[in-house]
C-alpha positions in Angstrom: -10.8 26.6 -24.4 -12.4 28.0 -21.6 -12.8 26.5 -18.0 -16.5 26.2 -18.1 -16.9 24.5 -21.4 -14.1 21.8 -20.4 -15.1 18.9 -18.9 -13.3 18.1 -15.5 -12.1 14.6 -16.0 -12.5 12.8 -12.5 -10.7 9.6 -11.1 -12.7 6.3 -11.5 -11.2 5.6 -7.5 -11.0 7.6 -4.9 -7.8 8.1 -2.6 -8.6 5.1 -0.4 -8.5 2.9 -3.2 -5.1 4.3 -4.7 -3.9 4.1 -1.1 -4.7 0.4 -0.5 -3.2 -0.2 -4.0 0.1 1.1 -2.9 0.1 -1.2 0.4 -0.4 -4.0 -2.0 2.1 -2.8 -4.8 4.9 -2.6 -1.6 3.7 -6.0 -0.3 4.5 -7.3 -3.9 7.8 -5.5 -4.7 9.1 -6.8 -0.6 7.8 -10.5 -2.1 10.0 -10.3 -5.2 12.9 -8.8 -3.7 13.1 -11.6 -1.1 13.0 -13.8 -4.2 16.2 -12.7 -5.6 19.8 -14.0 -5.7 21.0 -17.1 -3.8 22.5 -18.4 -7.0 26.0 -19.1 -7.8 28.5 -17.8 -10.4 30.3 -21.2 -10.1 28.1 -24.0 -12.3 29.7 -26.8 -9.9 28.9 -25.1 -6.8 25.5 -25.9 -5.3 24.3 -23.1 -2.9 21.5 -24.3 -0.1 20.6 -20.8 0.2 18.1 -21.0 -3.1 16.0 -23.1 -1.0 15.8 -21.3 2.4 12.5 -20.4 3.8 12.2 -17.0 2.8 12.2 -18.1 -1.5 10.1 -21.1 -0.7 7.5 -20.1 1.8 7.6 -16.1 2.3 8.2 -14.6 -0.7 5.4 -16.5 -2.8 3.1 -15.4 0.3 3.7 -11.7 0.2 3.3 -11.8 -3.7 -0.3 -13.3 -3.0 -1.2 -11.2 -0.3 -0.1 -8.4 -2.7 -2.1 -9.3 -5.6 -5.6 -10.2 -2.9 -4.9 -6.6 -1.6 -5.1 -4.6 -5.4 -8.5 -6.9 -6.0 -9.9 -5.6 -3.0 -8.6 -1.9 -3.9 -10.2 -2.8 -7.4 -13.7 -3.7 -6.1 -14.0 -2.0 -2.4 -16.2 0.9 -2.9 -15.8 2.7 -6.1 -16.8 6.1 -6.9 -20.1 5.4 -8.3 
């Protein structure tokens, strides 16, 4: 095919958009990894550090401030 008869495909968001979707994706991923471990290998142990602040309080927070972050990426000024 030749250049002029294809049809440039063009990006439904423009680079602000994909860069405030990347803040959000890191907010996200930083949430879940402060979700993981504090489990133990031993059924009879019981380890306090599943409930310390950062599973309970600032993990589920940085998961939400994630997802509010990709809707405003989603609806903050699209190309029209």
């Amino acid at each position: 095919m030749n250049k002029n008869t294809q049809e440039q495909s063009t990006f439904l968001f423009g680079k602000k958009n994909y860069i405030i979707m990347l803040i959000g994706i890191f907010f996200i991923a930083i949430g879940f990894i402060f979700m993981v471990g504090g489990g133990s290998d031993n059924p009879e142990v019981f380890n306090e550090e599943i409930y310390n602040w950062q599973r309970i309080r600032l993990a589920p927070t940085l998961v939400i401030i994630g997802l509010a972050i990709e809707i405003y990426a989603i609806l903050v000024d699209p190309k029209k």
